[in-house]
mmCIF file of the C-alpha atoms, coordinates in Angstrom:
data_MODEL
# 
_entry.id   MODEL 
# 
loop_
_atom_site.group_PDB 
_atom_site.id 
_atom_site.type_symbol 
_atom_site.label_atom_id 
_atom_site.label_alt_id 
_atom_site.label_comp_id 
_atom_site.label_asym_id 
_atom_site.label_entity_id 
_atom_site.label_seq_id 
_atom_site.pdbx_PDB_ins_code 
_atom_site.Cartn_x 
_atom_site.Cartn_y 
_atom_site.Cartn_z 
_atom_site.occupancy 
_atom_site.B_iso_or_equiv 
_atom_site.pdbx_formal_charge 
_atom_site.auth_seq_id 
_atom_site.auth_comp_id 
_atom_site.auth_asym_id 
_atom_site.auth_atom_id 
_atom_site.pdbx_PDB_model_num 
ATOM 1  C CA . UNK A 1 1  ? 0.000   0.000  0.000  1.00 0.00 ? 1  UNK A CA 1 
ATOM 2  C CA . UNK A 1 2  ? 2.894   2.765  1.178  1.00 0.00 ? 2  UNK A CA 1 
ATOM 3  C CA . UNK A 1 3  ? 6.165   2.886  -1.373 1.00 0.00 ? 3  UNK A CA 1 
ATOM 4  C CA . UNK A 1 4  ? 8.580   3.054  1.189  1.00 0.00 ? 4  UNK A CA 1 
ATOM 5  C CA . UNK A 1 5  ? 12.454  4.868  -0.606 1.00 0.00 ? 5  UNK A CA 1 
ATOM 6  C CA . UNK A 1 6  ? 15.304  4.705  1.352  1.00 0.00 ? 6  UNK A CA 1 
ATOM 7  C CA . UNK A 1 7  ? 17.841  6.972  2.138  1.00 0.00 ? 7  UNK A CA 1 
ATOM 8  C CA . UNK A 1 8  ? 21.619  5.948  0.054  1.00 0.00 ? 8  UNK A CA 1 
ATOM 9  C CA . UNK A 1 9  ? 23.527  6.556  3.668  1.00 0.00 ? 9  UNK A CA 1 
ATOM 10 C CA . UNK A 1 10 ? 20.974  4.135  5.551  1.00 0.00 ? 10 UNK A CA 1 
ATOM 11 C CA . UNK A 1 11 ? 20.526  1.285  2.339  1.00 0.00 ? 11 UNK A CA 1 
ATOM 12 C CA . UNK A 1 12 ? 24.368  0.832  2.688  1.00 0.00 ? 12 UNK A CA 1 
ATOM 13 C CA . UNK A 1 13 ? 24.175  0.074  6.429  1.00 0.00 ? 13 UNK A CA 1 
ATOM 14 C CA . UNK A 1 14 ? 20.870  -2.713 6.199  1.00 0.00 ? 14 UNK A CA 1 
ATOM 15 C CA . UNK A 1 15 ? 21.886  -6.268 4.781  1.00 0.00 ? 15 UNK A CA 1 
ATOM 16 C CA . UNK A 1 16 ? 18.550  -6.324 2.945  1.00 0.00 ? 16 UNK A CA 1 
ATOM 17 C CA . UNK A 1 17 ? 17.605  -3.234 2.232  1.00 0.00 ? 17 UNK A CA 1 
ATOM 18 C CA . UNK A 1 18 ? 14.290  -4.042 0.131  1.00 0.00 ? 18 UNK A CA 1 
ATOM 19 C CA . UNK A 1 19 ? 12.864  -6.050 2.427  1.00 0.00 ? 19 UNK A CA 1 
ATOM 20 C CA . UNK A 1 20 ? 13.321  -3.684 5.412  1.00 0.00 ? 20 UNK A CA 1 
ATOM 21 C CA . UNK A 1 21 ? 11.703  -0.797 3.204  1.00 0.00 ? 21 UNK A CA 1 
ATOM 22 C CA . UNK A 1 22 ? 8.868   -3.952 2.246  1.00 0.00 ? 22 UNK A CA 1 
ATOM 23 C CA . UNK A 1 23 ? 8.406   -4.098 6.204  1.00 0.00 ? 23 UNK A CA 1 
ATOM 24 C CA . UNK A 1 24 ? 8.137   -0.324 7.038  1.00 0.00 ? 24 UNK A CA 1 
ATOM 25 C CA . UNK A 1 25 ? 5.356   -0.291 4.702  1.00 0.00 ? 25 UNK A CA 1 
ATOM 26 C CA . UNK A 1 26 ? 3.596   -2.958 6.353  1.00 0.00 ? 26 UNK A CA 1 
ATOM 27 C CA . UNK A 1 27 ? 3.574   -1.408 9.672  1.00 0.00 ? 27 UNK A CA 1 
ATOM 28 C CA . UNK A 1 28 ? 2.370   2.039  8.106  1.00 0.00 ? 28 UNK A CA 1 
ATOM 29 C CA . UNK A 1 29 ? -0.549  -0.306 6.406  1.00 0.00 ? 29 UNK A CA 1 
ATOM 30 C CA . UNK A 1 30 ? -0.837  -1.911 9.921  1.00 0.00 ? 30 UNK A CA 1 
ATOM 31 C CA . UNK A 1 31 ? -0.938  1.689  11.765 1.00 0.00 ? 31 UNK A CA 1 
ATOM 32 C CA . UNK A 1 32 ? -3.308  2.648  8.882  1.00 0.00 ? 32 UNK A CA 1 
ATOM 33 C CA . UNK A 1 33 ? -5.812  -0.067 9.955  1.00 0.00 ? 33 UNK A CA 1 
ATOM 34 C CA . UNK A 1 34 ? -5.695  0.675  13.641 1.00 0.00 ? 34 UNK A CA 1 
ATOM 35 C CA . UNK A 1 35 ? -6.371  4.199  13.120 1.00 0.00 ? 35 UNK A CA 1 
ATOM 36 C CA . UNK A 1 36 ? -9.444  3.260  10.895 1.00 0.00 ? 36 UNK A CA 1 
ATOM 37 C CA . UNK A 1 37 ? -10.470 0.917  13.772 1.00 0.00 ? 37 UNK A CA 1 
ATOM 38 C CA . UNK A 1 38 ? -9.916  3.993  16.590 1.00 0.00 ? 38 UNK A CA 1 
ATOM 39 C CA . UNK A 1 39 ? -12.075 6.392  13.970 1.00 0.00 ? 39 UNK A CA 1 
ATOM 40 C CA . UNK A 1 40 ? -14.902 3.584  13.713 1.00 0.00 ? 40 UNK A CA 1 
ATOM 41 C CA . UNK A 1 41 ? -14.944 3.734  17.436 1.00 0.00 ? 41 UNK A CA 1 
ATOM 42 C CA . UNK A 1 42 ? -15.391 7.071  17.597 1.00 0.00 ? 42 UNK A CA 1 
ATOM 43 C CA . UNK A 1 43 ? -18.108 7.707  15.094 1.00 0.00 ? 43 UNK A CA 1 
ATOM 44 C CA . UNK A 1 44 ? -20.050 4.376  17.397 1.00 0.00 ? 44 UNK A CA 1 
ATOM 45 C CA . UNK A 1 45 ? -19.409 6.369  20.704 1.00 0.00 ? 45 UNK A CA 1 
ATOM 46 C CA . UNK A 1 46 ? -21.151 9.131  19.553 1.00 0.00 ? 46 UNK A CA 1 
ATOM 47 C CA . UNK A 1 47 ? -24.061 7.205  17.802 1.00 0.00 ? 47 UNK A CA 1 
ATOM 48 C CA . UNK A 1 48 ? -24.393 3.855  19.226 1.00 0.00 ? 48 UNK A CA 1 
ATOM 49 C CA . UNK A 1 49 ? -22.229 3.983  22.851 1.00 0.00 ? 49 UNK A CA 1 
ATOM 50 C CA . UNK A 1 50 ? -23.227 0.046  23.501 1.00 0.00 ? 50 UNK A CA 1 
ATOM 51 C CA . UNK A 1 51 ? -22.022 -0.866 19.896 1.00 0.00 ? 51 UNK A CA 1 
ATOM 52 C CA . UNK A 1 52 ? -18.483 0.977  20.616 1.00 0.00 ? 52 UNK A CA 1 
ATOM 53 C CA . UNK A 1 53 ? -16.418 -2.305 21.037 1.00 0.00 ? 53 UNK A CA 1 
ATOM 54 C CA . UNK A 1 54 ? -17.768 -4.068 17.449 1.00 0.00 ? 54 UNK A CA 1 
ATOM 55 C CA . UNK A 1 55 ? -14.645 -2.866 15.235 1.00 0.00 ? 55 UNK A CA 1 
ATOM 56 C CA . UNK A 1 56 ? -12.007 -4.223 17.927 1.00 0.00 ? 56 UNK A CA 1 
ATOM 57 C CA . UNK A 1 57 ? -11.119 -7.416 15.729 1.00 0.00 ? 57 UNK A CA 1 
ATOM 58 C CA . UNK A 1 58 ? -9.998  -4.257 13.130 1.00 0.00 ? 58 UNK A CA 1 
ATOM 59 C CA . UNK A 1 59 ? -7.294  -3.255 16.131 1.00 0.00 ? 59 UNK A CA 1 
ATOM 60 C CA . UNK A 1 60 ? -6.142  -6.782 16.316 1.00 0.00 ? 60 UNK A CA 1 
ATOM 61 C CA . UNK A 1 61 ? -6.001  -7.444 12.821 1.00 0.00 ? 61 UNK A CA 1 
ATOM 62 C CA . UNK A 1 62 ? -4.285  -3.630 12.550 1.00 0.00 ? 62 UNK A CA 1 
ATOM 63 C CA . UNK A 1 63 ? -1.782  -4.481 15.498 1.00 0.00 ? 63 UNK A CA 1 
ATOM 64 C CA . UNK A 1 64 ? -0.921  -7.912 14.240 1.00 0.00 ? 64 UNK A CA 1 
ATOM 65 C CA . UNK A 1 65 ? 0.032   -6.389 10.713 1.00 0.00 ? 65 UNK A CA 1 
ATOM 66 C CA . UNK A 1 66 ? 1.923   -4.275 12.457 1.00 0.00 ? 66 UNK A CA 1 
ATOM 67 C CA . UNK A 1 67 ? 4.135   -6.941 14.459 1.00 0.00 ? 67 UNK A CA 1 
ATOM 68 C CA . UNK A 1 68 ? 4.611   -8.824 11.307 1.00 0.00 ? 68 UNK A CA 1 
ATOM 69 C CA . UNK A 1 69 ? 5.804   -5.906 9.994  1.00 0.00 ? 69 UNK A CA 1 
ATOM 70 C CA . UNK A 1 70 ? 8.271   -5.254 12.728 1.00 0.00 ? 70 UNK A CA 1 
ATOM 71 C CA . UNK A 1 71 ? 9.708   -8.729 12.430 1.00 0.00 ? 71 UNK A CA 1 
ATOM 72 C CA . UNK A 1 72 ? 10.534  -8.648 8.717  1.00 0.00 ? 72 UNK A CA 1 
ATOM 73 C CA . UNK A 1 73 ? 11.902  -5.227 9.489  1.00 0.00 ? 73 UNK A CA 1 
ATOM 74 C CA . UNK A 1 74 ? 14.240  -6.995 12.011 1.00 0.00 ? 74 UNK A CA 1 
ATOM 75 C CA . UNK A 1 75 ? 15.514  -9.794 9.935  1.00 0.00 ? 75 UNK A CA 1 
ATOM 76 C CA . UNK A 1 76 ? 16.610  -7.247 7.002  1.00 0.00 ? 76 UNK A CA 1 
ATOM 77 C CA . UNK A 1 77 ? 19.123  -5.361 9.494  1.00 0.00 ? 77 UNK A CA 1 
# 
């Protein structure tokens, strides 16, 4: 979803540079889920307040994308 570029000082210093830029824009599509999860929430609070937990499977899902993201960031350093 995001086209991550690199800096040339900071490709030379990652072993995979590709992949790390691959995994920073999964956790900005992660980040981007959570916030539309957290916006959900607060259109519900205002207009259904016992409906407000519904889109917390879109925080997990969000979060998880996120970690996964994180980890492939890891192994590319």
């Amino acid at each position: 979803m995001f086209n991550v570029q690199l800096r040339p000082e900071v490709r030379k210093e990652l072993k995979d540079p590709d992949g790390f830029a691959s995994g920073l824009g999964i956790v900005y599509t992660g980040l981007t889920i959570t916030m539309a999860g957290v916006v959900m929430m607060l259109i519900l609070y205002f207009n259904k307040p016992e409906h407000v937990l519904h889109p917390t499977w879109l925080l997990f899902i969000g979060l998880s994308t996120v970690a996964w993201g994180e980890i492939k960031k890891a192994r590319c350093k």
